[in-house]
C-alpha positions in Angstrom: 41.8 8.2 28.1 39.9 11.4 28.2 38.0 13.3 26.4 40.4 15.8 24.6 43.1 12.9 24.3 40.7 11.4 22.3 39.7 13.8 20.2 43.6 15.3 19.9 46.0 12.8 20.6 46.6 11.1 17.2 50.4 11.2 17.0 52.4 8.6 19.2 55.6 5.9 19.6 55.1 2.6 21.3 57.7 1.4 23.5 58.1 -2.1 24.3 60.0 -3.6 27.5 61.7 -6.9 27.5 62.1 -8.7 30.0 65.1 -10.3 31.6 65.5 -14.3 31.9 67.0 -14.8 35.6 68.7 -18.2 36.2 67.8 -20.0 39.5 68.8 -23.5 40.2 69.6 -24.4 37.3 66.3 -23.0 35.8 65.4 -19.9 33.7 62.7 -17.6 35.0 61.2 -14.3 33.6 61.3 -11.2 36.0 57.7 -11.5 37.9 55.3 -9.5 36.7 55.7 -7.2 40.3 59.3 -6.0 39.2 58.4 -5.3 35.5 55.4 -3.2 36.8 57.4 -1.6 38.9 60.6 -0.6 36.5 57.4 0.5 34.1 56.0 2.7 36.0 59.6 4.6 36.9 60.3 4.5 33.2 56.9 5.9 32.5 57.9 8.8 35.1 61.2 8.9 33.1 60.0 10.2 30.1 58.1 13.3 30.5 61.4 14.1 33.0 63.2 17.2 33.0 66.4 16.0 31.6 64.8 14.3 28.8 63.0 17.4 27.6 65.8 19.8 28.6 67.8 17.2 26.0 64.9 17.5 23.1 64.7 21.0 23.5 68.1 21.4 23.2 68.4 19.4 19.4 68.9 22.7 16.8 66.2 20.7 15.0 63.3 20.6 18.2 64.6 24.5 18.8 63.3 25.2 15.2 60.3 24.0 14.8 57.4 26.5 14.4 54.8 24.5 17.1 57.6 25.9 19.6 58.2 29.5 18.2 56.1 31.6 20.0 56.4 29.8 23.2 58.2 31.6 26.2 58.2 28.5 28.3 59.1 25.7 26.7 60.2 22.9 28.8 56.4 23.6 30.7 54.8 23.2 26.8 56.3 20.3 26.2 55.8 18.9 29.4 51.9 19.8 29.2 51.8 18.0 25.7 53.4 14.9 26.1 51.6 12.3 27.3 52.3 8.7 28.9 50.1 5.7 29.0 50.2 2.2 29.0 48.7 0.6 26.7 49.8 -3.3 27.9 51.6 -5.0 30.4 54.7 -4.8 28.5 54.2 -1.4 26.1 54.3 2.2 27.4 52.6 4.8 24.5 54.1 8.3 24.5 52.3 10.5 22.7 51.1 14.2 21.9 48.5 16.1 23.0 47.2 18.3 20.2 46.9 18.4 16.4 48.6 15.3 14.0 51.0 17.6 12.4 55.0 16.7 11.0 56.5 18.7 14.0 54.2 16.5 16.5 55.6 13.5 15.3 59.2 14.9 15.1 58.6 15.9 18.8 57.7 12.9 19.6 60.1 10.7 18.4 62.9 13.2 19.7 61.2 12.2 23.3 61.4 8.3 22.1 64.9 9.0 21.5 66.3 11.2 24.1 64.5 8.0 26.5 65.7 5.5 25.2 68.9 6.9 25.7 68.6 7.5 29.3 66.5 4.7 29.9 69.0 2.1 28.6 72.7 3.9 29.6 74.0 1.8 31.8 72.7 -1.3 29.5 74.5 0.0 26.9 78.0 1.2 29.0 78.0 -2.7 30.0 77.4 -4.1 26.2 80.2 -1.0 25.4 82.7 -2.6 28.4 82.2 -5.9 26.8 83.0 -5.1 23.5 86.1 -3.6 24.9 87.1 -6.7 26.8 86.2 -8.8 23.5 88.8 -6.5 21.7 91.4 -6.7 24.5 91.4 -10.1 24.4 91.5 -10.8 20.4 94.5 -8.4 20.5 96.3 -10.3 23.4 95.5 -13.2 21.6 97.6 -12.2 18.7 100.2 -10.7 20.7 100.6 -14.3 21.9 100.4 -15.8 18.3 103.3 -13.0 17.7 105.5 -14.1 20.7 104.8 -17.3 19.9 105.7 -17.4 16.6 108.8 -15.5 17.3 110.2 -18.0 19.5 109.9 -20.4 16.9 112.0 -18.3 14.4 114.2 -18.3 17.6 114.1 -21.9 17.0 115.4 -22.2 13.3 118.7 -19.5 14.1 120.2 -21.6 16.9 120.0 -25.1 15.5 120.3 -26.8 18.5 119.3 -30.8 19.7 119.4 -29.5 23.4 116.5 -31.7 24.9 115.7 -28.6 27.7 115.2 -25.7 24.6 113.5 -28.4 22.3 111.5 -29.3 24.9 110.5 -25.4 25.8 109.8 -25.2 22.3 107.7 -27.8 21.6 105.6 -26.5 24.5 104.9 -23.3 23.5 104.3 -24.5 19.9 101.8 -27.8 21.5 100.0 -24.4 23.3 99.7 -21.9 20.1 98.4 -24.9 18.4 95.8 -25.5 20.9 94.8 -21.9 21.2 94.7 -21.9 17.1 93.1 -25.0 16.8 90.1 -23.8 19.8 89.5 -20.9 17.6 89.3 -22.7 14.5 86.7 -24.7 16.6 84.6 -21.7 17.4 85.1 -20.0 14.0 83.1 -23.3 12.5 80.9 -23.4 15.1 79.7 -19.6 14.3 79.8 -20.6 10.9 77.9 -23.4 10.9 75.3 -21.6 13.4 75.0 -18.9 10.8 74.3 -20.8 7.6 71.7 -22.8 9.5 70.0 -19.6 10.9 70.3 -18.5 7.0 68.2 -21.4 5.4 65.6 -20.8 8.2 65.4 -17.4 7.7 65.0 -17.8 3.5 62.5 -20.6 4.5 60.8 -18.5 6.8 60.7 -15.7 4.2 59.2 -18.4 0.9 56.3 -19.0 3.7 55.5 -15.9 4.3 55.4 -14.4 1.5 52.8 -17.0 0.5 50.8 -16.4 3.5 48.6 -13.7 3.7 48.9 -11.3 6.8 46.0 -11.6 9.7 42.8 -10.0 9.1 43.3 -8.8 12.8 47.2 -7.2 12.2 45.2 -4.8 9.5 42.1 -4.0 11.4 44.5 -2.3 13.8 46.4 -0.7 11.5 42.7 0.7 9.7 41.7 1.7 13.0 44.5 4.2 13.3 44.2 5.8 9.8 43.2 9.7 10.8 40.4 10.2 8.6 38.6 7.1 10.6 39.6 8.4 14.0 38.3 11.7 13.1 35.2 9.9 11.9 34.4 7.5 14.9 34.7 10.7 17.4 32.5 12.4 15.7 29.9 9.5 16.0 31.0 9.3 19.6 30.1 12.7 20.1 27.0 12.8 18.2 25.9 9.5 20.1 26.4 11.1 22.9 24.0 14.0 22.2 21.8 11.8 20.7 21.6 10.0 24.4 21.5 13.2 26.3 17.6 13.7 25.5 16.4 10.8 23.1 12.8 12.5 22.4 12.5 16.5 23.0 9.3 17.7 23.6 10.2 21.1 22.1 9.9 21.1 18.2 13.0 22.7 17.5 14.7 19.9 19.8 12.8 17.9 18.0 14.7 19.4 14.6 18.2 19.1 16.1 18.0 15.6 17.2 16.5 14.8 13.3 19.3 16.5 12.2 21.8 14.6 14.5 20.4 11.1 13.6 20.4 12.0 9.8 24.2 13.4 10.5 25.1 9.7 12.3 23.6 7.8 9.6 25.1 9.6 6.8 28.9 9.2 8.9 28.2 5.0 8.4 28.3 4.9 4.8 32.1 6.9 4.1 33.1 5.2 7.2 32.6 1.9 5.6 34.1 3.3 2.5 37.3 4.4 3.9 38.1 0.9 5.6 37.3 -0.9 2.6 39.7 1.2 0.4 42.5 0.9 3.4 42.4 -2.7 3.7 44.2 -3.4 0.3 46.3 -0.7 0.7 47.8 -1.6 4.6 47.5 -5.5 3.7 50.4 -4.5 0.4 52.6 -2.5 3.1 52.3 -4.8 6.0 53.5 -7.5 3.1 56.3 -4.9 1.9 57.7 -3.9 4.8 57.7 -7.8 6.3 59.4 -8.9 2.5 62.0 -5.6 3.6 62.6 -6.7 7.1 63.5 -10.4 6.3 65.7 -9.6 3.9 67.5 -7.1 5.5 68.3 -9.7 8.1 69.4 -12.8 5.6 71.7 -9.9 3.8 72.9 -9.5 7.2 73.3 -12.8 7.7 75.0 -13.8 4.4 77.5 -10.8 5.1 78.5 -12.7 8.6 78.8 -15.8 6.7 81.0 -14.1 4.2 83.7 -13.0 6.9 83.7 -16.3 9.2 84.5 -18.0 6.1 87.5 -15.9 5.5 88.1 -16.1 9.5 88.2 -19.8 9.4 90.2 -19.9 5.7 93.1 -17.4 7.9 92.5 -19.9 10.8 93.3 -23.1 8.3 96.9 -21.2 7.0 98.3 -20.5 10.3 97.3 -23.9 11.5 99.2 -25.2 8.6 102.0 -22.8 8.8 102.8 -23.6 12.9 102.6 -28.0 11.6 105.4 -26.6 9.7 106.7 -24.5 11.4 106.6 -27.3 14.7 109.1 -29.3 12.6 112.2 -26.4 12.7 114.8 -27.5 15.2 116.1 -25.0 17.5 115.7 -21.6 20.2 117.6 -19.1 20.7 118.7 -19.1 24.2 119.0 -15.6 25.4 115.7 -14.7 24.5 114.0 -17.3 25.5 113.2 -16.7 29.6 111.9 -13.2 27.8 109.6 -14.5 25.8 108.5 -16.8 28.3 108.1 -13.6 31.2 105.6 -12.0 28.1 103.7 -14.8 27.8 103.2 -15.2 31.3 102.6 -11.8 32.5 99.6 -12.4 30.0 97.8 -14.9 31.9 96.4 -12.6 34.7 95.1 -9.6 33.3 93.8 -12.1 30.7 91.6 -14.2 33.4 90.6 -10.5 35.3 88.7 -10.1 31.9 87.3 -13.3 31.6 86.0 -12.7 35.2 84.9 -9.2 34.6 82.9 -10.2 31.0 81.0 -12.8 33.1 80.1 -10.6 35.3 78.9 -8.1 33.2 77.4 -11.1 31.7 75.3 -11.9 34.5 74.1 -8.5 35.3 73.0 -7.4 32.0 71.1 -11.2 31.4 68.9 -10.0 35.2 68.2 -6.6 33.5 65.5 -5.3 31.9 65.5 -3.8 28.4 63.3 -1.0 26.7 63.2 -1.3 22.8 61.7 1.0 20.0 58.5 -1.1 19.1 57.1 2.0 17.1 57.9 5.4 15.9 55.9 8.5 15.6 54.3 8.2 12.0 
């Protein structure tokens, strides 16, 4: 880091990059080291790019902020401000190169965002293409129910003991069953999964609100308050003069290097002050904002609970419904080789999606995945 970064540089976002578990005989592996370095690096070169920034500059809320008003060029401004750096393997920093100031950080975290957008597009068109599928196939799924359950209304207007349409019927009811009954299936396993996931997560939450947070979690956070950055450069700086000639043989050297070493011991004792008045403070939002996060996720959680119990309560009906529904005698003939075309014309397009969602599957388990870790502050 040099010099001026680390005397101007006090606003920045931390970035963090997952990386994708790649199956291999039968085993799980991480993406080696190599790779991730590599996609890093690209990503790095990614941010400070010109279609990011063109896309900050051109948000109406970056194009009014006064750091940018008297500037005839921009795109170059920005470009010379923002800074990238990796901090960790895993982490890349992006932050700017001047005065802490509320438009720095909204800069910033326009960059973060405009990235992220970029960086993870075709991630997210995949996840998007999935969703679709997912949709497409709970719709087919109740057209099939609908069909289904129309041929058995079929069943009660004809009133016949033909053993070929009983038989017809009874197969396509044995087959909605199934399908009903495999849902039902999955619906309790979600269910299940959640509530389990649910008393972990309210455990997880009585510990930790018991347990105090690591007196290394709010060193960190103390060592980026402002007023001690500002602090600990100056002592850099005044160490460094101090170095520079350690004892002057001219007495007004002499003077200046008195007054520097009174200046450096007189920085210890607010220094020491300031952390010691932080400590409390950051150790009460570290705890508040840990308290928030868990609970956001368990009201989460409970919510999903919530709807697979209604899902599986819909489920148990129409189970019940089609066992009494299965006892009606009867199809109606004409309609019959119909409904049975519908149902099979479903079958194809329906196993093209299950072979596209694994696909899509696979590639978005081998790639990697770049996450907000933390915003501009």
């Amino acid at each position: 880091m040099n010099a001026r970064r680390a005397k101007e540089a006090l606003v920045s976002a931390e970035l963090r990059i997952d990386r994708p578990a790649i199956q291999q005989g039968g085993k799980e592996f991480e993406a080696s080291e190599k790779t991730t370095e590599t996609y890093r690096q690209t990503q790095g070169r990614m941010v400070k790019s010109v279609f990011v920034l063109n896309a900050v500059l051109r948000k109406p809320e970056i194009a009014e902020l006064q750091v940018l008003a008297n500037e005839v060029h921009p795109l170059e401004w920005l470009e010379r401000n923002i800074e990238v750096d990796f901090p960790a393997t895993e982490f890349i920093r992006v932050s700017f190169v001047g005065a802490r100031s509320p438009d720095a950080v909204t800069l910033v975290n326009a960059v973060v965002d405009e990235f992220l957008k970029a960086a993870n597009a075709q991630l997210i068109d995949r996840e998007k293409r999935i969703a679709e599928i997912d949709r497409w196939q709970r719709e087919t799924n109740d057209r099939q129910r609908a069909l289904s359950t129309h041929l058995l209304r079929l069943a009660k207007s004809l009133h016949t003991s033909d053993p070929a349409v009983l038989s017809n019927w009874h197969q396509f009811d044995l087959e909605d069953q199934g399908q009903l009954r495999k849902e039902r299936f999955r619906a309790h396993l979600d269910l299940t999964g959640n509530r389990i996931r649910l008393e972990a997560l309210e455990r997880a939450a009585r510990e930790s609100a018991a347990a105090p947070d690591s007196d290394a979690k709010i060193e960190r956070e103390v060592e980026r308050d402002g007023v001690i950055v500002g602090y600990l450069v100056r002592k850099g700086i005044l160490d460094e003069l101090v170095a520079q000639d350690e004892s002057p043989k001219e007495v007004e050297a002499q003077r200046e290097l008195g007054k520097i070493k009174r200046e450096l011991a007189a920085i210890d004792k607010p220094l020491a002050a300031r952390r010691d008045a932080l400590r409390p403070q950051i150790a009460d939002q570290l705890r508040t904002a840990e308290k928030e996060r868990r609970q956001s996720e368990i009201s989460e959680l409970a919510t999903a609970i919530k709807v697979d119990e209604a899902r599986l309560e819909q489920l148990d009906a129409e189970l019940a419904e089609r066992k009494t529904v299965s006892e009606r005698t009867g199809i109606y003939v004409s309609e019959l080789e119909i409904i049975r075309r519908d149902l099979e014309a479903l079958d194809a397009p329906r196993q093209r999606a299950v072979d596209e969602r694994q696909k899509l599957k696979g590639q978005i388990e081998t790639m990697h995945r770049i996450i907000l870790h933390r915003a501009a502050q």
